[in-house]
Backbone and ligand atoms as CSV (ligand in chain L), in Angstrom:
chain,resi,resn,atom,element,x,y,z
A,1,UNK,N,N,59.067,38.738,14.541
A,1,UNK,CA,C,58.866,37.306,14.711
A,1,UNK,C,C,57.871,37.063,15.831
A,2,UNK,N,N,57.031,36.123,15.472
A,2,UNK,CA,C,55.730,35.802,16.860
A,2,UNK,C,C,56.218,34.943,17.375
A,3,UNK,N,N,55.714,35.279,18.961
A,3,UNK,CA,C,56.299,34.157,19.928
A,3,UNK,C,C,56.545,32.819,19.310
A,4,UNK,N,N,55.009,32.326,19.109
A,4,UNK,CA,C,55.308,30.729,18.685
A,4,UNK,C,C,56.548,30.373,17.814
A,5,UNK,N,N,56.700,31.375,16.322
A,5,UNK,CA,C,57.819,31.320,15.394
A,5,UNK,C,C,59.219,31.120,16.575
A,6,UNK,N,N,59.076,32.031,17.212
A,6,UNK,CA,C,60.461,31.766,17.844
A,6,UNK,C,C,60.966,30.742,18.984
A,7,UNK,N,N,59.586,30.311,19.602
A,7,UNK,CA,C,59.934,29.164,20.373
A,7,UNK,C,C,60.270,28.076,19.483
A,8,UNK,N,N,59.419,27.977,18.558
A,8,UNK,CA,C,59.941,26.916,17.244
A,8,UNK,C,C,61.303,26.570,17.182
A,9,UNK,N,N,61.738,27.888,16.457
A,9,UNK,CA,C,63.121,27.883,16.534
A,9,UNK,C,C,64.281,27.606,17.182
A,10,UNK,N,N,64.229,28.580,18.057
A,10,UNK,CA,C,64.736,27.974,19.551
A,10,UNK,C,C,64.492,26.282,20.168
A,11,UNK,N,N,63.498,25.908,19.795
A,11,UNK,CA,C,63.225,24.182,20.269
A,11,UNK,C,C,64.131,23.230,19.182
A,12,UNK,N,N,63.805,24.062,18.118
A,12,UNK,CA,C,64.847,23.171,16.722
A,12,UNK,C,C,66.621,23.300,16.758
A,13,UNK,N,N,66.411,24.526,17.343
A,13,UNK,CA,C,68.102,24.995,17.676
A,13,UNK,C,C,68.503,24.011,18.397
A,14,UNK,N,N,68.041,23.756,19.787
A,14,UNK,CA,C,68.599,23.094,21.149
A,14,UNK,C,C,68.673,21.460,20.656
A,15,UNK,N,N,67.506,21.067,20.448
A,15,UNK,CA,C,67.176,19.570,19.746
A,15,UNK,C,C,68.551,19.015,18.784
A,16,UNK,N,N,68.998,20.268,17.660
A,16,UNK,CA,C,70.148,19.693,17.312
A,16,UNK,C,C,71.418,20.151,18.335
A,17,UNK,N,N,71.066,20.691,18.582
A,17,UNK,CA,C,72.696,20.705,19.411
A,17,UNK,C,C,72.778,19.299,20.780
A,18,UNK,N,N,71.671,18.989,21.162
A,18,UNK,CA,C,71.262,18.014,21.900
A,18,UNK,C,C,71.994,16.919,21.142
A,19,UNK,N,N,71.112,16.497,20.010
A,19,UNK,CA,C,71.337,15.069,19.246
A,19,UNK,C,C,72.498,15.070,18.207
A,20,UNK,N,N,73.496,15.986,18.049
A,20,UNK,CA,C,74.834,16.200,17.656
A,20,UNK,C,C,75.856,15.833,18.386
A,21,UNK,N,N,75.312,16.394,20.035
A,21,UNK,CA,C,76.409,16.137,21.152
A,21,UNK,C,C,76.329,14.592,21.316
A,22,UNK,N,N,75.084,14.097,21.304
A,22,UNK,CA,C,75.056,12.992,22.004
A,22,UNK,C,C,75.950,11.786,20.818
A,23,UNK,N,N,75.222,12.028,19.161
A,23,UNK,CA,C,75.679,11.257,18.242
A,23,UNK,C,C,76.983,11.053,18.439
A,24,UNK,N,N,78.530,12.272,18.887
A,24,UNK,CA,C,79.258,12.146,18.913
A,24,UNK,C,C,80.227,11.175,20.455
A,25,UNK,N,N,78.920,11.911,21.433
A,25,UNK,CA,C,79.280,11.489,22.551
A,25,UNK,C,C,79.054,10.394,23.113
A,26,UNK,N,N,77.889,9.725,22.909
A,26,UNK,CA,C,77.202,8.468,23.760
A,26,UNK,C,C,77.247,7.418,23.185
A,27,UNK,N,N,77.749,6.523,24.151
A,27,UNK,CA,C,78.152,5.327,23.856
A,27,UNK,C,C,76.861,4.095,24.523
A,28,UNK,N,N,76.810,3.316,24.362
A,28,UNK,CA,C,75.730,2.239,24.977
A,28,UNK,C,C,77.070,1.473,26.062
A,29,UNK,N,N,76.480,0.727,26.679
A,29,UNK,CA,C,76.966,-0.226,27.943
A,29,UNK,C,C,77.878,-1.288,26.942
A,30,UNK,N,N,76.869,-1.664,25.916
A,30,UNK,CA,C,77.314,-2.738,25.131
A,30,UNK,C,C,78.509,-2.567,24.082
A,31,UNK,N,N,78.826,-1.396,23.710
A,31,UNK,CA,C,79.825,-1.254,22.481
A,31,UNK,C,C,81.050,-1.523,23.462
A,32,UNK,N,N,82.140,-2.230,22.282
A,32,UNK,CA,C,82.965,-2.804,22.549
A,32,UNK,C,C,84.279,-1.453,23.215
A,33,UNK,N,N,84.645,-2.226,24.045
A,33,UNK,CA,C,85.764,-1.181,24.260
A,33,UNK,C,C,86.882,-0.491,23.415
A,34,UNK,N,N,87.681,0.413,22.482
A,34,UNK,CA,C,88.679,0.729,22.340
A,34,UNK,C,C,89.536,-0.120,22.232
A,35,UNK,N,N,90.539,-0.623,21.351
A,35,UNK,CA,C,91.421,-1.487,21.122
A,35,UNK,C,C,92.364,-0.780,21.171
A,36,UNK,N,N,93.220,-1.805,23.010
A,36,UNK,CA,C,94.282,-1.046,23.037
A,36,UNK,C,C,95.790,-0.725,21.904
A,37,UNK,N,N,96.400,0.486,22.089
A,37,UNK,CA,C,97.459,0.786,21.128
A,37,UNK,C,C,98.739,0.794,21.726
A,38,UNK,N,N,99.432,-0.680,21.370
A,38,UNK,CA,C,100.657,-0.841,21.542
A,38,UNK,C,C,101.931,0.110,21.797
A,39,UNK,N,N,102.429,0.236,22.491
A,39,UNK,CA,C,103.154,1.671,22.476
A,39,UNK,C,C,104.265,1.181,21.197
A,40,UNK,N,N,104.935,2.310,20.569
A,40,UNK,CA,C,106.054,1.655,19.443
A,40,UNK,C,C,107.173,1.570,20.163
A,41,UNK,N,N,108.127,0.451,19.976
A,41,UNK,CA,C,109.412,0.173,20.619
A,41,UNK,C,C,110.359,0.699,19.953
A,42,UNK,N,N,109.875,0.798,18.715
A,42,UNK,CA,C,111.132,1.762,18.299
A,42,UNK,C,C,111.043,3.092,18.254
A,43,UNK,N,N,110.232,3.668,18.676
A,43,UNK,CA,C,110.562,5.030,19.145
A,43,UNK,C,C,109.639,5.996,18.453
A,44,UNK,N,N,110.160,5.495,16.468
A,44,UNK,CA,C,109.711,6.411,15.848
A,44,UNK,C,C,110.150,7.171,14.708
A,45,UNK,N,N,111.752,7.110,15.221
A,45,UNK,CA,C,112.731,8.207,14.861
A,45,UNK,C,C,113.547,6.947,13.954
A,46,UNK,N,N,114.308,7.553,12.537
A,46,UNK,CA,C,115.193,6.854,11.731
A,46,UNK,C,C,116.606,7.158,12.290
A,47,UNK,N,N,117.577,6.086,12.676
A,47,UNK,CA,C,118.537,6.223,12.950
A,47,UNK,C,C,119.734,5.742,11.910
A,48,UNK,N,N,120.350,6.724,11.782
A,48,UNK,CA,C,121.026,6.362,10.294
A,48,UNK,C,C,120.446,6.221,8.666
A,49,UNK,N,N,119.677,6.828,8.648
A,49,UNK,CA,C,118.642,6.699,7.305
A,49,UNK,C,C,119.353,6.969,6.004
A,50,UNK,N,N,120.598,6.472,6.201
A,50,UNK,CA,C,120.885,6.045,4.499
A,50,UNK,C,C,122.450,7.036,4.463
A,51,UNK,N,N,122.497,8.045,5.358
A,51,UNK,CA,C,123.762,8.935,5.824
A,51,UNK,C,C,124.847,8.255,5.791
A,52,UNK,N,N,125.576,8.281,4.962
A,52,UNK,CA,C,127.424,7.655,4.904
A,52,UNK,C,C,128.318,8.401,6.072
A,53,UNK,N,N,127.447,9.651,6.829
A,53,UNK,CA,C,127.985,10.346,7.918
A,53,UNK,C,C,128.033,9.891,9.236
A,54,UNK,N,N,127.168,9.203,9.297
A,54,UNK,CA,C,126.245,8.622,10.611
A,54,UNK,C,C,127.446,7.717,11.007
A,55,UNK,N,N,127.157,8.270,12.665
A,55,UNK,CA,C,128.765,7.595,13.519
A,55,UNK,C,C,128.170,6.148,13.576
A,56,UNK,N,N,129.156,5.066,13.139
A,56,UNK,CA,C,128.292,3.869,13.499
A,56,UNK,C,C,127.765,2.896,12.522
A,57,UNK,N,N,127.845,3.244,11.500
A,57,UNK,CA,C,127.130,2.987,10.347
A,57,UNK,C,C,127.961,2.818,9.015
A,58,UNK,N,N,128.166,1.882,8.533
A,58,UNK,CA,C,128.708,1.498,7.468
A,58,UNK,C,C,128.033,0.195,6.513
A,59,UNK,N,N,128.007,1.110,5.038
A,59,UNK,CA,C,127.439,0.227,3.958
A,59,UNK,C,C,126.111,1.499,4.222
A,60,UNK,N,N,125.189,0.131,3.128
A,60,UNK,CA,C,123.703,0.959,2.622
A,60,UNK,C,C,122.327,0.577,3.489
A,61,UNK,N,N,122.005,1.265,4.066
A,61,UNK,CA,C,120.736,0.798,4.351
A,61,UNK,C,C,118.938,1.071,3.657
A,62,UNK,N,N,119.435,1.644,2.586
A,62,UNK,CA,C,118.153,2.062,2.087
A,62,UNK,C,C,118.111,1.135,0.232
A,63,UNK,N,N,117.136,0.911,0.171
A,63,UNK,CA,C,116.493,0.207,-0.612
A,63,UNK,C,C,116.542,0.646,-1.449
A,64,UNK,N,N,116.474,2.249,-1.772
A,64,UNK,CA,C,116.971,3.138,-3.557
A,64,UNK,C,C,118.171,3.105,-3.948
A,65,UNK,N,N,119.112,2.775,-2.943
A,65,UNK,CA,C,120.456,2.900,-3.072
A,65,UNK,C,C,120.846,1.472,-3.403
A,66,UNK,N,N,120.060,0.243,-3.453
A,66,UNK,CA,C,120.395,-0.816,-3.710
A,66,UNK,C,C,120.233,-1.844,-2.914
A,67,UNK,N,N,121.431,-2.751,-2.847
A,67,UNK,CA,C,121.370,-4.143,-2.135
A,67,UNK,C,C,121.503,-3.297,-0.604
A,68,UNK,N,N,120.090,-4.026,0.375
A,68,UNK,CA,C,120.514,-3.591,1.802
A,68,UNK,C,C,121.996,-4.813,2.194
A,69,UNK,N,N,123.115,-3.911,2.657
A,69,UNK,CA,C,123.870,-4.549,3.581
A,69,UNK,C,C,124.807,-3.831,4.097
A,70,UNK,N,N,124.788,-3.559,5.410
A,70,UNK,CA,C,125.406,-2.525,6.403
A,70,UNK,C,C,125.752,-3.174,7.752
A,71,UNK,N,N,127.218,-2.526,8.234
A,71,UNK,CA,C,127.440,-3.313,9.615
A,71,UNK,C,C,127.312,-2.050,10.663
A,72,UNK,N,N,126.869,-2.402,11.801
A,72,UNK,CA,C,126.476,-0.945,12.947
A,72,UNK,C,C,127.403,-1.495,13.598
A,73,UNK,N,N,127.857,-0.203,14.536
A,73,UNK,CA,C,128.761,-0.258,15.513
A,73,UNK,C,C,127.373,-0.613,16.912
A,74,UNK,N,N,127.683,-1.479,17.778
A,74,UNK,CA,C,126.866,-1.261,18.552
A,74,UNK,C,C,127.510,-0.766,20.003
A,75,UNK,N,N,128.627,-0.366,19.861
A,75,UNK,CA,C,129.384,0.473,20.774
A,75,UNK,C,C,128.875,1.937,20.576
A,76,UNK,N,N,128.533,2.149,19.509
A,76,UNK,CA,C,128.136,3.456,19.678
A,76,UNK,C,C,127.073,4.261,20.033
A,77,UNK,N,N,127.095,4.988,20.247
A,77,UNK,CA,C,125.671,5.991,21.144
A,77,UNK,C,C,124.195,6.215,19.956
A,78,UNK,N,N,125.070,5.728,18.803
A,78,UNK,CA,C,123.874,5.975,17.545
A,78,UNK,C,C,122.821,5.075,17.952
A,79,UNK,N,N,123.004,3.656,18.261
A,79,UNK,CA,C,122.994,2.352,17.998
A,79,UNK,C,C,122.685,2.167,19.509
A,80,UNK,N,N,122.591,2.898,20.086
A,80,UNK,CA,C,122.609,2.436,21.926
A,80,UNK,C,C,121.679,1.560,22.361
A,81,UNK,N,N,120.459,1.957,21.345
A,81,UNK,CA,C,118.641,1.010,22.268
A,81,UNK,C,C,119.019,-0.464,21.971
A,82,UNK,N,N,119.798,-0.705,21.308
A,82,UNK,CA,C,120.147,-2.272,20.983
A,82,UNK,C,C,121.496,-2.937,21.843
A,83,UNK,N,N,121.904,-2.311,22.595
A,83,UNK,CA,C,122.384,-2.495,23.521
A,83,UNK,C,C,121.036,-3.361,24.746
A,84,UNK,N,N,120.208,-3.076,24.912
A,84,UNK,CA,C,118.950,-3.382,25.654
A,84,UNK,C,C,117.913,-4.529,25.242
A,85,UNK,N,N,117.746,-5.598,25.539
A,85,UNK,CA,C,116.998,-6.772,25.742
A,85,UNK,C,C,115.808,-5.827,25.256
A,86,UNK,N,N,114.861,-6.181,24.288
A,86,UNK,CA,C,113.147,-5.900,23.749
A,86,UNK,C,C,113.044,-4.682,23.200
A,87,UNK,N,N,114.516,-3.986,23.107
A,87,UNK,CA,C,114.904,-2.457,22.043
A,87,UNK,C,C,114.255,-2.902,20.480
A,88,UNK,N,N,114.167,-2.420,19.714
A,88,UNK,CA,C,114.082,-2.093,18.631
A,88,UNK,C,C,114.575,-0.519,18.296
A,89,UNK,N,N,114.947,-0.258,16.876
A,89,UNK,CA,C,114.889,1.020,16.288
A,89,UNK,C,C,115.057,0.980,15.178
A,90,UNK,N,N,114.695,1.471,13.881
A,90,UNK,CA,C,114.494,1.908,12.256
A,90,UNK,C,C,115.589,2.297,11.611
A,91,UNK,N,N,116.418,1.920,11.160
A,91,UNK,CA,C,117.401,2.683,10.558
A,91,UNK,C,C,117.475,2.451,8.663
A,92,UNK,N,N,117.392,3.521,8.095
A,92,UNK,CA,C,116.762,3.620,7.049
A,92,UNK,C,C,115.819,2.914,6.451
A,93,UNK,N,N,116.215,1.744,5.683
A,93,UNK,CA,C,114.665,0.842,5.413
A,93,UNK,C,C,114.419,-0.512,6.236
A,94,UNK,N,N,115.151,-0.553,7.319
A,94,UNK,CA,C,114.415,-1.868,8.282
A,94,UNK,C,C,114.238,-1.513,9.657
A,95,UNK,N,N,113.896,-2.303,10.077
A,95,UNK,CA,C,113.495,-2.358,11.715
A,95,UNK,C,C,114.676,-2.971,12.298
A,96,UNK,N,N,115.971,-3.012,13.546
A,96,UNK,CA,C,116.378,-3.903,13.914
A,96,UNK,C,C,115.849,-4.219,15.590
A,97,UNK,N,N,115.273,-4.932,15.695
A,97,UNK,CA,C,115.321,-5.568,17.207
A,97,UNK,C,C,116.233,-5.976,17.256
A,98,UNK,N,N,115.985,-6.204,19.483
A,98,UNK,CA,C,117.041,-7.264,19.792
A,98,UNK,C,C,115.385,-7.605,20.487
A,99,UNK,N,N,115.347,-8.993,20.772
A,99,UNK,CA,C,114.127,-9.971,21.828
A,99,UNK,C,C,114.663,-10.071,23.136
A,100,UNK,N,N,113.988,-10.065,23.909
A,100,UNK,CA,C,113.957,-10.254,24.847
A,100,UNK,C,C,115.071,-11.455,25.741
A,101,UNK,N,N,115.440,-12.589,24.744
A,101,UNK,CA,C,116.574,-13.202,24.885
A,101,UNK,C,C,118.457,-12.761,24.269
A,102,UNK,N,N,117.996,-11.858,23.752
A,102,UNK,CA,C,119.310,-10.763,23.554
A,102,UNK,C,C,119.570,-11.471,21.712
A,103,UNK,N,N,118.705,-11.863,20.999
A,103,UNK,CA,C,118.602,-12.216,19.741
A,103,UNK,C,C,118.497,-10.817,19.167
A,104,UNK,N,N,119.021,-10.802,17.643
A,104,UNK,CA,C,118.659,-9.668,16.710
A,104,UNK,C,C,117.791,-10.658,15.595
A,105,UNK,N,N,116.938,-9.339,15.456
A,105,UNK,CA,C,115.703,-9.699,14.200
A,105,UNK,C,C,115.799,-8.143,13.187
A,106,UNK,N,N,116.098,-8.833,11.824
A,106,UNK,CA,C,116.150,-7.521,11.018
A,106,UNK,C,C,114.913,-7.884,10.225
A,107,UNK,N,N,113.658,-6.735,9.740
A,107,UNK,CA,C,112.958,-7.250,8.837
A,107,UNK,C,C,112.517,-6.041,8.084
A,108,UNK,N,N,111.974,-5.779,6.672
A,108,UNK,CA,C,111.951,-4.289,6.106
A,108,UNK,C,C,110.871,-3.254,7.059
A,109,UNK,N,N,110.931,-2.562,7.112
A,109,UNK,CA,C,110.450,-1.506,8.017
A,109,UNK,C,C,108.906,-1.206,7.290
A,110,UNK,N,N,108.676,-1.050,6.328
A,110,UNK,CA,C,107.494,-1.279,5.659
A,110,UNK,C,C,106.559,-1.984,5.754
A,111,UNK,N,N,105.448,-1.918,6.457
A,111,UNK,CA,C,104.212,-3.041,5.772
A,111,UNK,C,C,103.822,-3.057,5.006
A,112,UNK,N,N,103.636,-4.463,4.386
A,112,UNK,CA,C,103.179,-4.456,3.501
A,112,UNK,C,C,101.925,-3.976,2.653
A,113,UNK,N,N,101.217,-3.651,3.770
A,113,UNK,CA,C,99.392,-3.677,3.312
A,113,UNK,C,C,100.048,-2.171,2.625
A,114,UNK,N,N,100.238,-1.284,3.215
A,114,UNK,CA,C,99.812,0.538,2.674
A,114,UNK,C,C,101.472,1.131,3.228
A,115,UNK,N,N,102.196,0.120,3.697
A,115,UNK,CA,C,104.068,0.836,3.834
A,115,UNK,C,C,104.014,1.549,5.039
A,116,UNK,N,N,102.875,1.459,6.090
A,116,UNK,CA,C,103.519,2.046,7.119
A,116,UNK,C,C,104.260,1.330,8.054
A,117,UNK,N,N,105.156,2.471,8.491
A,117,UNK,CA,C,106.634,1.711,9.545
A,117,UNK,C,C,105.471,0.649,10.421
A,118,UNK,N,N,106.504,-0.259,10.865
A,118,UNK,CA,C,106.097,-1.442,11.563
A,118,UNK,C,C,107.125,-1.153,12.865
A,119,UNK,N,N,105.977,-1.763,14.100
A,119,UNK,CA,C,107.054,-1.420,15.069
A,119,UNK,C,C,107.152,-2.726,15.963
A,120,UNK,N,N,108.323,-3.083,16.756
A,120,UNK,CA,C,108.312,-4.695,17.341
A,120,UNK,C,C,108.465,-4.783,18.861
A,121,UNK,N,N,106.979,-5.429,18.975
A,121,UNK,CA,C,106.527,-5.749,20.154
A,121,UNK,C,C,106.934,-7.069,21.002
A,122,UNK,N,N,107.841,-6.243,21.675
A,122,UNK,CA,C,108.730,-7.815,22.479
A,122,UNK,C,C,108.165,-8.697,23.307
A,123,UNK,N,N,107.033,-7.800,23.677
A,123,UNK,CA,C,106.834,-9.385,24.528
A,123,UNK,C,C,106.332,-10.490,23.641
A,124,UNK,N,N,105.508,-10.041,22.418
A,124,UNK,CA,C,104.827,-11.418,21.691
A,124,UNK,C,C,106.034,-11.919,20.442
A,125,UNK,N,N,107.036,-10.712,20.447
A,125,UNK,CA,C,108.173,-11.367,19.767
A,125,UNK,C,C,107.858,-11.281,18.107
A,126,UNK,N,N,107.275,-10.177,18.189
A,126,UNK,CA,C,106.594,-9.940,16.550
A,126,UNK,C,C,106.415,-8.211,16.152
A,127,UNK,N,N,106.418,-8.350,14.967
A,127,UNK,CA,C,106.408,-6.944,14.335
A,127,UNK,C,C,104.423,-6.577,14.260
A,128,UNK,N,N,104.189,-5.538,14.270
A,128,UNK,CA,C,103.132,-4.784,14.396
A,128,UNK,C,C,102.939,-3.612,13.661
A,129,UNK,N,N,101.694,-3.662,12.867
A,129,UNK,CA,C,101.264,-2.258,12.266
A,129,UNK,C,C,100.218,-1.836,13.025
A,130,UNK,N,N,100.444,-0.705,13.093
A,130,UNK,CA,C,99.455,0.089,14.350
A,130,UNK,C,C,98.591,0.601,12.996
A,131,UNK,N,N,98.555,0.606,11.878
A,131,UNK,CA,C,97.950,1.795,11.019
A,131,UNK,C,C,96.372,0.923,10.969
A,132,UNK,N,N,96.514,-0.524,10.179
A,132,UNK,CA,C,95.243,-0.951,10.014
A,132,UNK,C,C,95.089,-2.698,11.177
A,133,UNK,N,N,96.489,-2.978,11.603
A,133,UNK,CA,C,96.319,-3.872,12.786
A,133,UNK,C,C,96.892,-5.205,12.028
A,134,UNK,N,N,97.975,-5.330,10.851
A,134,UNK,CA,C,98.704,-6.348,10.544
A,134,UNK,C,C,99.724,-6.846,11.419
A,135,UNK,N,N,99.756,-7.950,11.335
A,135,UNK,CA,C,100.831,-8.699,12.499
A,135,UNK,C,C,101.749,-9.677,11.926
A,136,UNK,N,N,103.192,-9.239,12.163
A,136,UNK,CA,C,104.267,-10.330,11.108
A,136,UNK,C,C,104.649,-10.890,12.728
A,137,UNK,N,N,105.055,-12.428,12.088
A,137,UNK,CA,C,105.630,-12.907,13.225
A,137,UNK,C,C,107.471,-12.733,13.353
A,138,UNK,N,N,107.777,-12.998,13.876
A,138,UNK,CA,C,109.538,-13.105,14.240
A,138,UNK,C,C,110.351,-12.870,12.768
A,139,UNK,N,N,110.023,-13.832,11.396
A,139,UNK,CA,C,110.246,-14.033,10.687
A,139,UNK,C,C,110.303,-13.382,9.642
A,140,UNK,N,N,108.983,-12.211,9.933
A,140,UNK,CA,C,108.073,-11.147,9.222
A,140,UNK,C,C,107.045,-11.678,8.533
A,141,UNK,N,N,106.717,-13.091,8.414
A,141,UNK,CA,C,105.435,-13.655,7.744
A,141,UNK,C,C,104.202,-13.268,8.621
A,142,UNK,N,N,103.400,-13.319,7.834
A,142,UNK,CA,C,102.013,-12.341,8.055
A,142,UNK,C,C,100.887,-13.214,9.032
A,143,UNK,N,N,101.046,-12.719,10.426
A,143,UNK,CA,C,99.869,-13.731,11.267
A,143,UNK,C,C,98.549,-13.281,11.264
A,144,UNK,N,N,98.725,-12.071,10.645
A,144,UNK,CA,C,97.221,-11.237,11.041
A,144,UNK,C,C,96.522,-10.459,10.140
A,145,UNK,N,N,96.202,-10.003,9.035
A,145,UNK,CA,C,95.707,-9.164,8.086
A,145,UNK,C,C,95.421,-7.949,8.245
A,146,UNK,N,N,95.258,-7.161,8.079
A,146,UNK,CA,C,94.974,-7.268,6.239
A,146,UNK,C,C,96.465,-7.283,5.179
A,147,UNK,N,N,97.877,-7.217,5.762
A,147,UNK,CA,C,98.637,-7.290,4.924
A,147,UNK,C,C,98.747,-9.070,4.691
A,148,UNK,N,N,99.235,-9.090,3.510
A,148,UNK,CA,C,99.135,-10.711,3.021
A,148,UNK,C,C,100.509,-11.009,2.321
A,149,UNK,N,N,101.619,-10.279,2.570
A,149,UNK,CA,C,102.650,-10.599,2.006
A,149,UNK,C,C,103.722,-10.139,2.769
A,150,UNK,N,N,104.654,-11.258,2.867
A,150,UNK,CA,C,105.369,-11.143,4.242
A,150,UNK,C,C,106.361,-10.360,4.308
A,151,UNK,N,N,107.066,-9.315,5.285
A,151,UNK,CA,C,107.768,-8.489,5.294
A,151,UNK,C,C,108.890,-9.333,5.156
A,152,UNK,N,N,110.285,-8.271,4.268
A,152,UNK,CA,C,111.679,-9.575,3.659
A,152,UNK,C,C,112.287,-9.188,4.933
A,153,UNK,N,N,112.941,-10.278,5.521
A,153,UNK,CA,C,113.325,-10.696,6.798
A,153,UNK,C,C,115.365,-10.757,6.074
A,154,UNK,N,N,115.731,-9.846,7.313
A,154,UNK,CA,C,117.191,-9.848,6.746
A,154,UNK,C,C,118.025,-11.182,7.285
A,155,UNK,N,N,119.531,-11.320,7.038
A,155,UNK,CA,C,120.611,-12.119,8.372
A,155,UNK,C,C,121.268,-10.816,9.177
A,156,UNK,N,N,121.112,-11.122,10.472
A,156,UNK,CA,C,121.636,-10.342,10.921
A,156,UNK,C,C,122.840,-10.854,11.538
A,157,UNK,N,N,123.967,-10.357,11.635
A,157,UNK,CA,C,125.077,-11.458,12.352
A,157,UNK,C,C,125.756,-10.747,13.474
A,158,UNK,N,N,126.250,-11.324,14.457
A,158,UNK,CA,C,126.568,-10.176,15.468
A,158,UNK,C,C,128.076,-10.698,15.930
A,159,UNK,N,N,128.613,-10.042,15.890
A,159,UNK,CA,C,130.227,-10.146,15.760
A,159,UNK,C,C,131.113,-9.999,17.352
A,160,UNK,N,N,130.799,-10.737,18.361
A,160,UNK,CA,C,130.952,-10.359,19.724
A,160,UNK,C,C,132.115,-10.053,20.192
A,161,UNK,N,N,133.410,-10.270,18.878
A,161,UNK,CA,C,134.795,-9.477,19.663
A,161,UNK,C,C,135.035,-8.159,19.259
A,162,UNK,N,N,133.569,-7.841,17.458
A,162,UNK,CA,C,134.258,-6.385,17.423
A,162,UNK,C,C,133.210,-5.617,18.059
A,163,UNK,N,N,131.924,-6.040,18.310
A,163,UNK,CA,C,130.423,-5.664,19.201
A,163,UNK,C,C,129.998,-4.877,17.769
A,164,UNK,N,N,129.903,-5.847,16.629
A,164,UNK,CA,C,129.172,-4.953,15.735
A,164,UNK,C,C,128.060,-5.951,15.182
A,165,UNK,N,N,127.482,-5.557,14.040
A,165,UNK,CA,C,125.789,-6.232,13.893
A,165,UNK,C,C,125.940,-6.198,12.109
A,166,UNK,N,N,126.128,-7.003,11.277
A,166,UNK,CA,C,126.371,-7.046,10.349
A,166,UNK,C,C,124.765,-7.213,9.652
A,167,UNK,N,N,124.172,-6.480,8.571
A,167,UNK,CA,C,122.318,-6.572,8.143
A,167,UNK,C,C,122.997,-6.914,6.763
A,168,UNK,N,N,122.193,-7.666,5.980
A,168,UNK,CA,C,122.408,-8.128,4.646
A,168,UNK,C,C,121.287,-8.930,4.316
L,1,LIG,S1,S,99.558,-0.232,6.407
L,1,LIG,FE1,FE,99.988,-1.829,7.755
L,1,LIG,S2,S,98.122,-2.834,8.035
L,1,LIG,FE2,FE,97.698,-1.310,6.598
């Protein structure tokens, strides 16, 4: 190979590794910042997901199995984050919060747009999809898009002499 051939090369080598790094790396002053990501309040994790075993848990909570309606113990350690003002957690097919005023909100755990879990953000008092950025309000009706059909919003009833949480 003659010099020139190989400085060539070598100049074409570096040039892309240059304008590869940068394509991936460099940002301008002007591009918008990163949209921050809500942390999930419910954790993540299914608690009681449809298990007739599960301490705490009585009736159906999953949607193949039929009509949702199940009462939780909220004495129990299953069920504990709802013990806590702005808790949420998933238990088979819904979300249950409690708000920040010690209210329960049951609504299906699904978004609507593409079914990913929804998680509920207490301070604005609304459910959230982190996947494409849909927003149900309290109710589960849709404040924000791209989902357009409102998550089914349960009764939740809370029974304060036996401390249990009746979903239906
Ligand atoms: S799956 Fe929820 S916004 Fe797309």
């Amino acid at each position: 190979m003659e010099r020139k051939e190989f400085l060539n090369l070598v100049g074409i080598s570096v040039g892309a590794v240059i304008l590869q790094n940068c394509v991936s790396g460099c940002t301008k002053a002007s591009d918008p910042a990163p949209a921050a990501v809500t942390p999930p309040a419910s954790g993540g994790g299914n608690v009681g997901g449809g298990n007739a075993a599960v301490v705490g848990l009585t009736g159906n909570n999953l949607l193949s199995k039929g009509v949702i309606d199940f009462t939780i113990d909220l004495t129990s350690t299953t069920f504990a984050d709802l013990k806590t003002n702005g808790k949420a957690l998933v238990s088979g097919d819904v979300i249950i919060a409690r708000t920040k005023t010690g209210d329960f909100l049951v609504v299906e755990k699904a978004c609507t747009h593409a079914q990913t879990t929804v998680d509920y953000n207490a301070d604005k008092n609304n459910f959230v999809c982190n996947n494409h950025g849909s927003i149900f309000d309290s109710t589960g009706n849709v404040t924000n898009g791209p989902a357009t059909k409102a998550l089914k919003k349960y009764n939740a009833t809370f029974d304060s002499a036996k401390n249990t949480l009746k979903i239906a």
